[in-house]
C-alpha positions as CSV (number, residue, x, y, z in Angstrom):
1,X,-0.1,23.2,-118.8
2,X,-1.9,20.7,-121.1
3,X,-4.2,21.5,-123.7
4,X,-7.0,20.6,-122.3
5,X,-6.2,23.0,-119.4
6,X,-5.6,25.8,-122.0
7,X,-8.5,25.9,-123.9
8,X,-10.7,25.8,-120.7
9,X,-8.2,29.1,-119.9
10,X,-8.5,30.4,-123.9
11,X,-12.6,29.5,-124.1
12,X,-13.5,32.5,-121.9
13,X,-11.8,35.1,-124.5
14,X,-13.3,33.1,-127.8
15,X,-17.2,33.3,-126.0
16,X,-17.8,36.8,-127.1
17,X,-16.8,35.9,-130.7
18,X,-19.1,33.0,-131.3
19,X,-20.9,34.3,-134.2
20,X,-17.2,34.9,-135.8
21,X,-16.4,31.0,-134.9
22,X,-19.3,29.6,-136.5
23,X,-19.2,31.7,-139.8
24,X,-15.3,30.2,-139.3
25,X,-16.5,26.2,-139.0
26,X,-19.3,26.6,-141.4
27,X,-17.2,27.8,-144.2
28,X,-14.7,25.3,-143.2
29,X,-17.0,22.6,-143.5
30,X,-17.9,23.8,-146.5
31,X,-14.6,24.5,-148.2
32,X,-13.2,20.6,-146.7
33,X,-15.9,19.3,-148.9
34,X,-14.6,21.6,-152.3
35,X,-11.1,20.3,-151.8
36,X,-12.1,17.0,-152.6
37,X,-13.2,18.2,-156.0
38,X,-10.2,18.0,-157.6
39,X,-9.7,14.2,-156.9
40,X,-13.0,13.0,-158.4
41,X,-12.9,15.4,-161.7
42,X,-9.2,13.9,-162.2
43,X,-10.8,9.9,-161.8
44,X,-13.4,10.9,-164.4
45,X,-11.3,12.6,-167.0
46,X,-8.6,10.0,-166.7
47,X,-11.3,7.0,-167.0
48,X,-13.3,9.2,-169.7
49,X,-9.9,10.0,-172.1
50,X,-8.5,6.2,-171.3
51,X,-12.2,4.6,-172.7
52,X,-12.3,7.3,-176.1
53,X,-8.8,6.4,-176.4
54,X,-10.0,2.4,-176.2
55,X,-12.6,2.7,-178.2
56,X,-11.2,5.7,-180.8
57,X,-14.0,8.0,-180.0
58,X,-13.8,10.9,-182.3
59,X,-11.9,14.4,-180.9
60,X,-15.3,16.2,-180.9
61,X,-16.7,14.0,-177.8
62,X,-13.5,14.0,-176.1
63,X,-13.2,18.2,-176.5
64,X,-16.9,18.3,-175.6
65,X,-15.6,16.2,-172.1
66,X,-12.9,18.8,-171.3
67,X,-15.5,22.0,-171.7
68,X,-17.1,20.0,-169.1
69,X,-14.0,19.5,-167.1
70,X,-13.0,22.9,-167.7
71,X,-16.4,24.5,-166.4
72,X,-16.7,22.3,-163.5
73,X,-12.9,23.4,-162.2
74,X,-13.6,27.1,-162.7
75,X,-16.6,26.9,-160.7
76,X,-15.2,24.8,-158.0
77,X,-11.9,27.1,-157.8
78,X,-14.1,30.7,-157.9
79,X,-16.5,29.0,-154.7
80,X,-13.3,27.6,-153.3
81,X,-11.6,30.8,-153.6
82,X,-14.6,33.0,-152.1
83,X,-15.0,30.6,-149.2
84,X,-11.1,30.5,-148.5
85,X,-11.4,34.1,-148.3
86,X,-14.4,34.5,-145.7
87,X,-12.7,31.5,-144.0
88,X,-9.1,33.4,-143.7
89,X,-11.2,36.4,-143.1
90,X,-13.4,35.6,-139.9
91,X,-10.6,33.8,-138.5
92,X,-8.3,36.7,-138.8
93,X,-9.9,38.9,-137.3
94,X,-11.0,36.4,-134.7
95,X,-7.5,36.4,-133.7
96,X,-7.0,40.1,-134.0
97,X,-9.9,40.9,-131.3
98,X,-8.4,37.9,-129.4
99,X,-5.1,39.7,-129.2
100,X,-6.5,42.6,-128.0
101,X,-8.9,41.2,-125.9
102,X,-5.7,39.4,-124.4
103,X,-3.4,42.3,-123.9
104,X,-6.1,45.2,-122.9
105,X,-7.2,42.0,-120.2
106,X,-3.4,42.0,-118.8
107,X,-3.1,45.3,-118.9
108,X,-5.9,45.9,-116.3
109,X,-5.1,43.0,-114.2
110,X,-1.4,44.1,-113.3
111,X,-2.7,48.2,-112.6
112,X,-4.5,46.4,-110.0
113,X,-2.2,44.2,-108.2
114,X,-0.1,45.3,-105.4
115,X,3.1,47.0,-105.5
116,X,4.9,43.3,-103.7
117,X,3.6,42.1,-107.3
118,X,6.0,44.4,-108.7
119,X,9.2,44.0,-106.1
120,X,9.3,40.1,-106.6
121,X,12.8,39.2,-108.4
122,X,10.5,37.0,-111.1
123,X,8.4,39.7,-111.7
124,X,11.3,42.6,-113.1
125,X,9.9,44.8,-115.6
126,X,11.9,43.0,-118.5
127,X,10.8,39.4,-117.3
128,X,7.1,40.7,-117.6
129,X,7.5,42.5,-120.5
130,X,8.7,39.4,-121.9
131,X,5.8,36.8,-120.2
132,X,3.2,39.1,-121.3
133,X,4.6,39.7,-125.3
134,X,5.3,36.2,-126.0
135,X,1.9,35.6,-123.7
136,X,0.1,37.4,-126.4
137,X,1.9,36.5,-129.3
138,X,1.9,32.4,-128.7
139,X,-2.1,32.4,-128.0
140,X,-3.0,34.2,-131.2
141,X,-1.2,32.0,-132.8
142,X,-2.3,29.1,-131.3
143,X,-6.0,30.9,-132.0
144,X,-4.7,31.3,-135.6
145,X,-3.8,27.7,-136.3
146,X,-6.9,26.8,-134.8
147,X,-9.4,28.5,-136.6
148,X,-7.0,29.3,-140.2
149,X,-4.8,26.4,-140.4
150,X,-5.6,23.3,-138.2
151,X,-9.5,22.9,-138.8
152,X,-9.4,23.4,-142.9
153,X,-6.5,21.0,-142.7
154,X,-7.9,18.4,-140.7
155,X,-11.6,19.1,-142.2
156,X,-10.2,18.3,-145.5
157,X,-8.4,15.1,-144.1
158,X,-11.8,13.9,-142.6
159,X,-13.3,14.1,-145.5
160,X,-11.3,12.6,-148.0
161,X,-10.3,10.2,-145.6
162,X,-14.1,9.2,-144.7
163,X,-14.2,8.8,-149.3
164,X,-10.7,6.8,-149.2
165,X,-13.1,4.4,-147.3
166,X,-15.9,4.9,-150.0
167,X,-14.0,4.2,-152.8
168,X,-11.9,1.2,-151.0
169,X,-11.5,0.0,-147.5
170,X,-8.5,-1.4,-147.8
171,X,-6.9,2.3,-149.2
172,X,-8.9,3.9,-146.4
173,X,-6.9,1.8,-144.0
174,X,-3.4,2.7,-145.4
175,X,-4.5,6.6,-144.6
176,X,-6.2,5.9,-141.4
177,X,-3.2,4.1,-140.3
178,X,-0.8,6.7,-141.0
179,X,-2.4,9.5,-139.5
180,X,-2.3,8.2,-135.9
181,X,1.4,7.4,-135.8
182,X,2.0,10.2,-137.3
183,X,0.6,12.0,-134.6
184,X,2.7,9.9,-132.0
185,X,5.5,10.6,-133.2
186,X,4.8,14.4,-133.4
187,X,3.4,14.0,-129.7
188,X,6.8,12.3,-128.9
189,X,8.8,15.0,-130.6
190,X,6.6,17.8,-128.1
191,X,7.7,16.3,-125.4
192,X,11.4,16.0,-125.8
193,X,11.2,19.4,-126.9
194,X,9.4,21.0,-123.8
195,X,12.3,20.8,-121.6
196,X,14.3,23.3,-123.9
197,X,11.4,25.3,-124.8
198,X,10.5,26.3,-121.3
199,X,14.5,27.0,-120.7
200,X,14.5,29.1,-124.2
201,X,11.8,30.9,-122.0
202,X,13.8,32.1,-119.0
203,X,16.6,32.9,-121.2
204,X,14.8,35.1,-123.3
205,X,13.2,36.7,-119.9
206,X,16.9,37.0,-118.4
207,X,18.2,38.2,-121.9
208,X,14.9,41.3,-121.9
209,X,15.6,42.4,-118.5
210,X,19.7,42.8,-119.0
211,X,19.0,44.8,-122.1
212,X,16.9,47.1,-120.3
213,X,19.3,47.2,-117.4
214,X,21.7,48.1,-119.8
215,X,20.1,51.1,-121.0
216,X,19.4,52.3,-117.3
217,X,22.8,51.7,-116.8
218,X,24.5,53.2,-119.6
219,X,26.0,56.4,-117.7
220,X,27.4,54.2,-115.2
221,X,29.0,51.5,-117.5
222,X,30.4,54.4,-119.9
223,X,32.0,56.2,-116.8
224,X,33.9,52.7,-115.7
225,X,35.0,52.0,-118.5
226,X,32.9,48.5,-118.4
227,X,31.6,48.2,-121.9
228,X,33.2,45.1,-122.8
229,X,32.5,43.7,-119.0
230,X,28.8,44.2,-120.4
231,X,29.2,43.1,-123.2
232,X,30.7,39.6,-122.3
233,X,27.8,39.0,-119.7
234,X,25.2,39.5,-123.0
235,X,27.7,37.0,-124.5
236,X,26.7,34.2,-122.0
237,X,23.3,34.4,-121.9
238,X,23.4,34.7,-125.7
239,X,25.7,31.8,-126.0
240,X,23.6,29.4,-124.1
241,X,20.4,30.7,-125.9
242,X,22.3,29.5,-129.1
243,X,23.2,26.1,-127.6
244,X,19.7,25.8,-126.4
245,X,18.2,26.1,-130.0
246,X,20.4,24.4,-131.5
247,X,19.4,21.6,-129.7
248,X,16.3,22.0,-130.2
249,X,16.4,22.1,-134.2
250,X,18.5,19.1,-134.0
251,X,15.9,17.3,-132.3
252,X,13.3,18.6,-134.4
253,X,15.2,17.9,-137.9
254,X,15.7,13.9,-136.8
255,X,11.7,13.8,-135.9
256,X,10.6,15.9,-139.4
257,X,13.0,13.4,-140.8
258,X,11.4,10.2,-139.4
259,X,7.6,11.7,-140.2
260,X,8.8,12.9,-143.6
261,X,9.6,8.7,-144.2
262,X,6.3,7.5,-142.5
263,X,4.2,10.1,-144.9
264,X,6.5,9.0,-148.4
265,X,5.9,5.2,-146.7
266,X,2.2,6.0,-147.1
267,X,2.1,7.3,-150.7
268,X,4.6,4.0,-151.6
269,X,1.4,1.7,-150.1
270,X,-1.5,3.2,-152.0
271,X,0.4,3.7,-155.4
272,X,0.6,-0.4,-154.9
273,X,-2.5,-1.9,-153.5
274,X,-4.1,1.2,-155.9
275,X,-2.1,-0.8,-158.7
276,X,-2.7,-3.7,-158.0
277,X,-6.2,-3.2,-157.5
278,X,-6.3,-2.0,-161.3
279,X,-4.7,-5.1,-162.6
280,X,-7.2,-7.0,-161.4
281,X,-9.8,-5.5,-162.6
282,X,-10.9,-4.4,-159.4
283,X,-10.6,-0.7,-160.1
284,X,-10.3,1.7,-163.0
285,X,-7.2,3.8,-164.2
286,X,-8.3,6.9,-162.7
287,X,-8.4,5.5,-159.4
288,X,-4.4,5.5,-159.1
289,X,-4.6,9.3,-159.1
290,X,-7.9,9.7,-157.4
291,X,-6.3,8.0,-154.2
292,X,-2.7,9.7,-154.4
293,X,-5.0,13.1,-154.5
294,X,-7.3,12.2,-151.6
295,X,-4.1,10.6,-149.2
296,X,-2.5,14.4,-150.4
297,X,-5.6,15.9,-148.7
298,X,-4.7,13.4,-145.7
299,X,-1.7,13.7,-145.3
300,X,-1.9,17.8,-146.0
301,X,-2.3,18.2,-142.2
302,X,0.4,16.1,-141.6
303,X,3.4,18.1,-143.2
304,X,1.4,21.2,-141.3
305,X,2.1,19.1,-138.0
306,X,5.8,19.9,-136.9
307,X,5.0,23.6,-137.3
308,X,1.5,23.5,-136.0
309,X,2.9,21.4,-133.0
310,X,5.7,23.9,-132.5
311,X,3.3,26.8,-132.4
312,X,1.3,25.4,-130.0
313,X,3.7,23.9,-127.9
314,X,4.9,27.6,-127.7
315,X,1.9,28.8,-126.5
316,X,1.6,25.9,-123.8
317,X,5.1,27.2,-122.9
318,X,4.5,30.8,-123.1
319,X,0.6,31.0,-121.6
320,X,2.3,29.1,-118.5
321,X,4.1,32.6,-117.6
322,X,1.1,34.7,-119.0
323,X,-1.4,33.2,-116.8
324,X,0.2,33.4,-114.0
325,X,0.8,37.0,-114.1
326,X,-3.4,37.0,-115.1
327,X,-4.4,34.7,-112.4
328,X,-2.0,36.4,-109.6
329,X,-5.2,36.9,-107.6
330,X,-3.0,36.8,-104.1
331,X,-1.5,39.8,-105.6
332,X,-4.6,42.0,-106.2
333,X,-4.8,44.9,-104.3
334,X,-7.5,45.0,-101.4
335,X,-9.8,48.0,-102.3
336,X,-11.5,48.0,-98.8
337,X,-15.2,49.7,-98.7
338,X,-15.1,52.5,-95.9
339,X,-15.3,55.9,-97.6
340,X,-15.4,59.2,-94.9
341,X,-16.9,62.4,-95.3
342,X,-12.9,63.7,-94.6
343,X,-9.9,63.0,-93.4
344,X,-8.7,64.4,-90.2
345,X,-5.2,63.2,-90.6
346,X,-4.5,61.5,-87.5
347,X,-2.4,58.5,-88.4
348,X,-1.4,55.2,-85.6
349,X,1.2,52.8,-86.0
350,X,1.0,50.3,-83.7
351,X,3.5,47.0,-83.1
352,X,4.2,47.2,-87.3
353,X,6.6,44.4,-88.7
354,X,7.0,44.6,-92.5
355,X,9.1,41.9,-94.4
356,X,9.6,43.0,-98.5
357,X,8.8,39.9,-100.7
358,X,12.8,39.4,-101.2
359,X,12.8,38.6,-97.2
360,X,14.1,41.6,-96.1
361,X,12.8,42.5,-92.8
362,X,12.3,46.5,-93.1
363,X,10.1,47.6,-90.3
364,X,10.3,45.5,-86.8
365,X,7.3,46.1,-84.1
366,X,7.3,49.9,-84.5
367,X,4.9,51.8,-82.8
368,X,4.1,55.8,-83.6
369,X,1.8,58.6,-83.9
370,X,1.0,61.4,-86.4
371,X,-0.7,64.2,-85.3
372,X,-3.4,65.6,-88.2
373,X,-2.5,69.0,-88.9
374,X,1.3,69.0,-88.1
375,X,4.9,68.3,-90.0
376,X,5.9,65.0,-89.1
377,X,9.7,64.6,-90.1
378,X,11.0,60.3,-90.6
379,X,14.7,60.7,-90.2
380,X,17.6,57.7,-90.1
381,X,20.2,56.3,-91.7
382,X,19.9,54.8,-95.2
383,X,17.5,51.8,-95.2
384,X,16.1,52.5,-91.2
385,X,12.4,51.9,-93.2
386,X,11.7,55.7,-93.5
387,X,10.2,55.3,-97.2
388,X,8.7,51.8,-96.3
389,X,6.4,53.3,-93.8
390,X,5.8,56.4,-96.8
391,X,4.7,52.7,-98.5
392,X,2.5,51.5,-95.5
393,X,0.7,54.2,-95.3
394,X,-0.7,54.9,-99.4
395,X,-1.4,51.3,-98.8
396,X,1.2,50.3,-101.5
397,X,2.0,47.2,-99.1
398,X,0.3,45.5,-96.0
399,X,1.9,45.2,-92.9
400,X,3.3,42.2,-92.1
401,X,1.9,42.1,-88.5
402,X,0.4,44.6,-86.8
403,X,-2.2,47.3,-87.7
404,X,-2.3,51.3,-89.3
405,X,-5.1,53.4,-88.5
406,X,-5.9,56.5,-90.2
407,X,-8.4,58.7,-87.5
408,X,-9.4,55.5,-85.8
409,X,-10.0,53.3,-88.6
410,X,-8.1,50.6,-89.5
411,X,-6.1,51.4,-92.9
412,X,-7.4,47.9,-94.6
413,X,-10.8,49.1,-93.9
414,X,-10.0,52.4,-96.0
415,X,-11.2,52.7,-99.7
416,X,-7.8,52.3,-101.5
417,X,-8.9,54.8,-104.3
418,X,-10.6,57.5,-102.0
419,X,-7.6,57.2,-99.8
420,X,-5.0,58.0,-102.6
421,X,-7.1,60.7,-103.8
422,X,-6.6,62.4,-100.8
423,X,-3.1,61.7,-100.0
424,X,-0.3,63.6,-102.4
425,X,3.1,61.7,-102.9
426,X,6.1,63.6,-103.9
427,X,9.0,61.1,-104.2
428,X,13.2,61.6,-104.4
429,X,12.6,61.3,-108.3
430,X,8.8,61.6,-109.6
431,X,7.5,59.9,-113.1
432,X,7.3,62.3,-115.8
433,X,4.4,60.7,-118.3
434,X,5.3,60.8,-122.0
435,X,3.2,64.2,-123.0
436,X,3.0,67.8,-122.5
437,X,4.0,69.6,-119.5
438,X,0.2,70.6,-119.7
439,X,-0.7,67.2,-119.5
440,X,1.6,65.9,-116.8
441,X,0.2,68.5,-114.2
442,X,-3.3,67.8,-114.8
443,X,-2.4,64.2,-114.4
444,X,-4.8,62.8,-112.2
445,X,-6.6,65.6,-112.2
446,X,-8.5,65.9,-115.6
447,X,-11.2,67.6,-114.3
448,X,-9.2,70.8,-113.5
449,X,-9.3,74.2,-116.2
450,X,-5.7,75.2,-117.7
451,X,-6.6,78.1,-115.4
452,X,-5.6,75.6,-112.2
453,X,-2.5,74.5,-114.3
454,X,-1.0,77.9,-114.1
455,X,-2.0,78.8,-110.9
456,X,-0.6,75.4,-109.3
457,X,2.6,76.1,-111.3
458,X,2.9,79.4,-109.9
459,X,2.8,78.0,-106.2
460,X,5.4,75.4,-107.6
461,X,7.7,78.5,-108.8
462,X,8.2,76.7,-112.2
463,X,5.7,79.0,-114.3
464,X,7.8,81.4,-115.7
465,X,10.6,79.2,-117.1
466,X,7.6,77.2,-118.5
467,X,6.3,80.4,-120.8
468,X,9.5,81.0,-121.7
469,X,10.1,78.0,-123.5
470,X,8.8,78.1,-127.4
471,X,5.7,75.6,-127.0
472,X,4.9,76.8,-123.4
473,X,2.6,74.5,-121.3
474,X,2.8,72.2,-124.5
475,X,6.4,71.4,-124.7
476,X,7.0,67.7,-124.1
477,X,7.8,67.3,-119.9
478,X,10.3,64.9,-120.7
479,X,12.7,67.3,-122.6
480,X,12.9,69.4,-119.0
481,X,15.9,69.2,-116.6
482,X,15.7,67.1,-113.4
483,X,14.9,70.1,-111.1
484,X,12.1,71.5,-113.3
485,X,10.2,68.0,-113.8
486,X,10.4,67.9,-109.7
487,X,8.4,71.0,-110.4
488,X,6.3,69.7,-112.2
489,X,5.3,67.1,-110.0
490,X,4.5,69.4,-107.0
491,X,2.8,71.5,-109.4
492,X,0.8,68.5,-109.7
493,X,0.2,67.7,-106.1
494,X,-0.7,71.8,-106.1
495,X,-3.4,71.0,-108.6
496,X,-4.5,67.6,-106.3
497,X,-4.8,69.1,-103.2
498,X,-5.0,66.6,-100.7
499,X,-5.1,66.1,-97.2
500,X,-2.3,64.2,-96.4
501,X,1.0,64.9,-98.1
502,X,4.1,62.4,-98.3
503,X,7.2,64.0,-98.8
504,X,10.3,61.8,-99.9
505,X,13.4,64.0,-100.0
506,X,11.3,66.5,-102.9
507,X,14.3,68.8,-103.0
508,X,17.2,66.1,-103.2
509,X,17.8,66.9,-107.0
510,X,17.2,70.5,-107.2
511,X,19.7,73.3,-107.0
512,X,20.1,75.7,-103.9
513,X,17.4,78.7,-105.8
514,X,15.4,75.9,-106.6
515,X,15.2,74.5,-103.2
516,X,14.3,77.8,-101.6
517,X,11.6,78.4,-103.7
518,X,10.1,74.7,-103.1
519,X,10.8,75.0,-99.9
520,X,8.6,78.4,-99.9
521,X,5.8,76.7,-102.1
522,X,5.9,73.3,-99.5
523,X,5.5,75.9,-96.6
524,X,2.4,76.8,-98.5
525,X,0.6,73.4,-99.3
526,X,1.9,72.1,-95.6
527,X,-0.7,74.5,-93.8
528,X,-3.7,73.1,-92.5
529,X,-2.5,69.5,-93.6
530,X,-1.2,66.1,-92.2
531,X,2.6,66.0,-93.8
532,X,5.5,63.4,-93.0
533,X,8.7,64.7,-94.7
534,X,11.4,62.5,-95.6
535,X,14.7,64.6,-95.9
536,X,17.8,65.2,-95.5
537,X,17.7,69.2,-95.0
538,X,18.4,70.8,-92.2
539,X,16.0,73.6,-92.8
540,X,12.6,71.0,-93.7
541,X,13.6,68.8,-90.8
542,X,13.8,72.0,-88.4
543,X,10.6,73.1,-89.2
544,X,8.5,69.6,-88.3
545,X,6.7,69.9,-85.2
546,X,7.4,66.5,-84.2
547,X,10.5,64.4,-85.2
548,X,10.6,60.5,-85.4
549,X,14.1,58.9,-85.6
550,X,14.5,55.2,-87.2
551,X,17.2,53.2,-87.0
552,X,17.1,49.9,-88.7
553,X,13.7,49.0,-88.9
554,X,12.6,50.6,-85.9
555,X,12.0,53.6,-83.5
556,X,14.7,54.9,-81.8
557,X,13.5,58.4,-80.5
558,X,10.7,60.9,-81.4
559,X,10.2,64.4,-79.9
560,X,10.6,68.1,-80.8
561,X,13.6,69.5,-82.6
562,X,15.2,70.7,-79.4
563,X,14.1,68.3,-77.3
564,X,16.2,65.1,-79.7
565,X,19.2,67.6,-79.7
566,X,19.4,67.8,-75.9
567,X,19.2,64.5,-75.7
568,X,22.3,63.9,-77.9
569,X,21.2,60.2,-78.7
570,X,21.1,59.4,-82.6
571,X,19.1,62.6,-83.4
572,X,22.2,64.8,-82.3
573,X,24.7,62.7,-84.3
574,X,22.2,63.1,-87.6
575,X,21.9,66.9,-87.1
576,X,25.8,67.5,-86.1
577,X,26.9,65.5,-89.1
578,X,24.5,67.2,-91.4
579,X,25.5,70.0,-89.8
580,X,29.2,69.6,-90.5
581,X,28.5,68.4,-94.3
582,X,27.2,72.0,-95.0
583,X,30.4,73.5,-94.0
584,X,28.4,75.6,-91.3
585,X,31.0,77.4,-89.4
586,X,32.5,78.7,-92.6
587,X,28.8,79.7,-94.4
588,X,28.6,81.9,-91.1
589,X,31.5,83.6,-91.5
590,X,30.6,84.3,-94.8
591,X,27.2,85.8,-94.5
592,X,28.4,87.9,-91.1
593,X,31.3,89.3,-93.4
């Protein structure tokens, strides 16, 4: 990305602020023309003491010079230090509001995009988390040294550059010349540097995400005795992050070497044309110091540069990454405009192929029906594409061919937001928000009175264990156990009530009381609703009025319960071998003793 191409990008989040930009330029303007003070009060008190000294003036007209002096200074440095001030201050919180405008921006972009957004390898929570920080981070800077540092640097330069040529062309051209190769050179040092810069990038992506898949990891790595395993991998990455950087500092200390001479070069020339100029005749004393002061303001800028061009070179790095996750308009969801008075629940697959954005092919030209008003139960081997149709159909992916229709309406053509409202999801292992249990049930569902909250925990069996606890309802969810936050999530479909209800093994991590009760409070919310189950229990499975078995990526049989188990295809090996894994035989012979 060039710079051109990021301030069109950047221009868009300055527009609201314009009244903050010119207050910003105006004061700059301003202030570049107070810096230059300095340089002309020195010129006149060095030609003013060097003539009384000449011509042995008495003391009282020399002290009467300094008051003057002194008075002129002190005002200069109290307007200089006010507009300084109002400068740092607009620009400041320019960038603040920039930064927020920047992050809240992001933040609603990605809610939006579609879960394949989300599956892509180069889009792991870590690498995003990364993209979007240093995102942030690299354009307020770049926003900072824009409106803070590079225009009161540069307006200052102008200026005493533009009375460099007002005093003396020939001075003016020593400072004109030096700026542009100075520039080069910085320019020169940029682009030897991006290579390593945009590789300092992935590494510190790669670096994010291992850290976090550290922490999700922990139990695991503890219980193989794998710390040091770990530990060596984060040793790689870390070692070539360190042998990237310090190649780049070593690049960067030989060019801040080479600009450091062309800068003392520069203050060598004007010290001797300025001298020379004063031996013949040409100028006063004073000048010598009045040109080393205004090639200072020059040149101010110009030991600014390496960091400046750093910064920025950062944020044409780091805003590559951010605005692609920004821009991903491929990935936005399609909200679709058709909105019913209700849902039925009659749902059509028809010739479905679905292929995850890491190429795997899940689904391959399925076909099925799902009857409103009826359990539908998805059984199959792991990765048959039982949860990837769950995915189909809340429209958190598109089918890769074919088409979904939801009571004769094509699923594209749904509202995505009216159709979510009305379908409940209960996953293997549901999200439990950071907040109150309180909180966590009425997720989604603001609108509901903490009467609904304990009536939908009721049907959810988790009530009681909730008031027994010594904050109630306003303990924080996350300090429950795995079976009672799956409580609280059907406590929180309870409280949606929707027409549709997806079912993703909901019991898998709860104990054999806590699955009966479930299983009780699910035999309540299943009446008079469409409900696919995903599970691997005997009892949930037996009670579906219509069974569809997968087996990789497609349809192998559908039917009733005892229809499948006559059949003895892959239905009957499922059931026997579930079966079996209960231990059936001697459960009997237990309950007839």
């Amino acid at each position: 990305m060039t710079i051109t191409q990021l301030y069109i990008k950047v221009v868009p989040f300055i527009k609201p602020y314009r009244k903050l930009v010119f207050y910003t330029l105006l004061l700059t303007v301003v202030g570049s023309f107070a810096a230059q003070v300095n340089a002309f009060i020195i010129k006149y008190t060095v030609d003013s003491i060097t003539s009384l000294l000449v011509n042995k003036t008495p003391l009282k007209q020399g002290l009467s010079i300094l008051i003057l002096i002194s008075i002129i200074l002190l005002t200069k440095e109290i307007i200089y230090s006010l507009v300084t001030f109002g400068q740092k201050f607009y620009g400041e919180k320019l960038r603040i509001y920039i930064a927020r405008d920047f992050s809240q921006t992001i933040v609603e972009k990605i809610l939006n995009y579609k879960m394949a957004f989300y599956t892509s390898p180069e889009n792991e929570s870590g690498k995003l988390q990364t993209r979007i920080d240093l995102g942030v981070s690299s354009l307020t800077k770049l926003t900072q040294n824009f409106f803070i540092d590079i225009l009161p640097l540069f307006a200052n330069a102008i200026v005493a550059l533009a009375v460099m040529f007002y005093a003396n062309f020939y001075v003016g051209l020593v400072g004109l010349f030096i700026v542009p190769l100075y520039f080069y050179v910085s320019q020169y040092q940029a682009q030897k540097l991006s290579g390593f810069r945009r590789s300092m990038r992935t590494y510190r992506e790669t670096k994010s995400s291992a850290i976090i898949n550290l922490v999700e990891s922990i139990v695991v790595i503890k219980s193989f005795v794998s710390e040091k395993k770990e530990a060596d991998k984060h040793k790689s990455i870390q070692y070539e992050m360190t042998e990237n950087q310090m190649q780049t500092r070593k690049i960067s200390f030989v060019f801040d070497s080479v600009k450091s001479f062309i800068e003392q070069i520069g203050i060598i020339i004007i010290i001797i044309l300025t001298a020379y100029l004063v031996l013949t005749n040409n100028m006063t004393i004073g000048a010598i110091m009045f040109h080393i002061l205004l090639f200072n303001n020059v040149s101010a800028p110009i030991r600014q540069l390496h960091r400046i061009y750093d910064e920025v070179n950062d944020a044409l790095i780091y805003s590559e990454g951010f605005f692609d996750i920004l821009e991903a308009n491929n990935e936005k969801e399609s909200k679709g405009n058709y909105i019913p008075n209700n849902i039925k629940g009659l749902i059509e697959l028809r010739n479905v192929d679905f292929i995850y954005p890491n190429g795997n092919k899940a689904l391959k030209d399925i076909s099925m029906q799902i009857k409103p008003n009826e359990i539908t139960a998805l059984i199959g081997l792991s990765g048959a594409g039982k949860s990837t149709v769950l995915n189909l159909l809340d429209k958190f992916y598109e089918p890769t061919n074919g088409n979904i229709f939801l009571d004769g309406v094509d699923l594209k053509d749904f509202n995505t937001d009216f159709l979510r409202k009305n379908v409940g999801l209960v996953l293997q292992k549901n999200h439990i928000f950071k907040g109150s249990i309180a909180e966590n049930i009425l997720y989604g569902s603001e609108e509901k009175t903490f009467d609904d909250v304990i009536e939908a925990s009721k049907k959810a069996f988790i009530h009681d264990q909730i008031i027994e606890l010594p904050k109630g309802y306003e303990t924080a969810a996350n300090l429950l156990s795995g079976g009672q936050q799956q409580r609280i999530a059907i406590a929180r479909i309870f409280l949606k009530n929707p027409a549709i209800i997806f079912l993703d093994e909901p019991t898998a991590n709860l104990d054999a009381i806590a699955t009966e009760q479930i299983k009780r409070s699910l035999d309540e919310i299943k009446k008079d609703r469409t409900v696919i189950i995903i599970s691997h229990s005997i009892s949930q499975i037996i009670d579906a009025s219509n069974i569809i078995v997968m087996d990789s990526g497609k349809v192998s049989e559908h039917g009733t319960h005892e229809d499948l188990f006559n059949k003895k295809g892959l239905y009957y090996n499922i059931f026997t071998a579930m079966a079996n894994s209960l231990n059936i035989d001697k459960i009997m012979k237990a309950v007839d003793e």
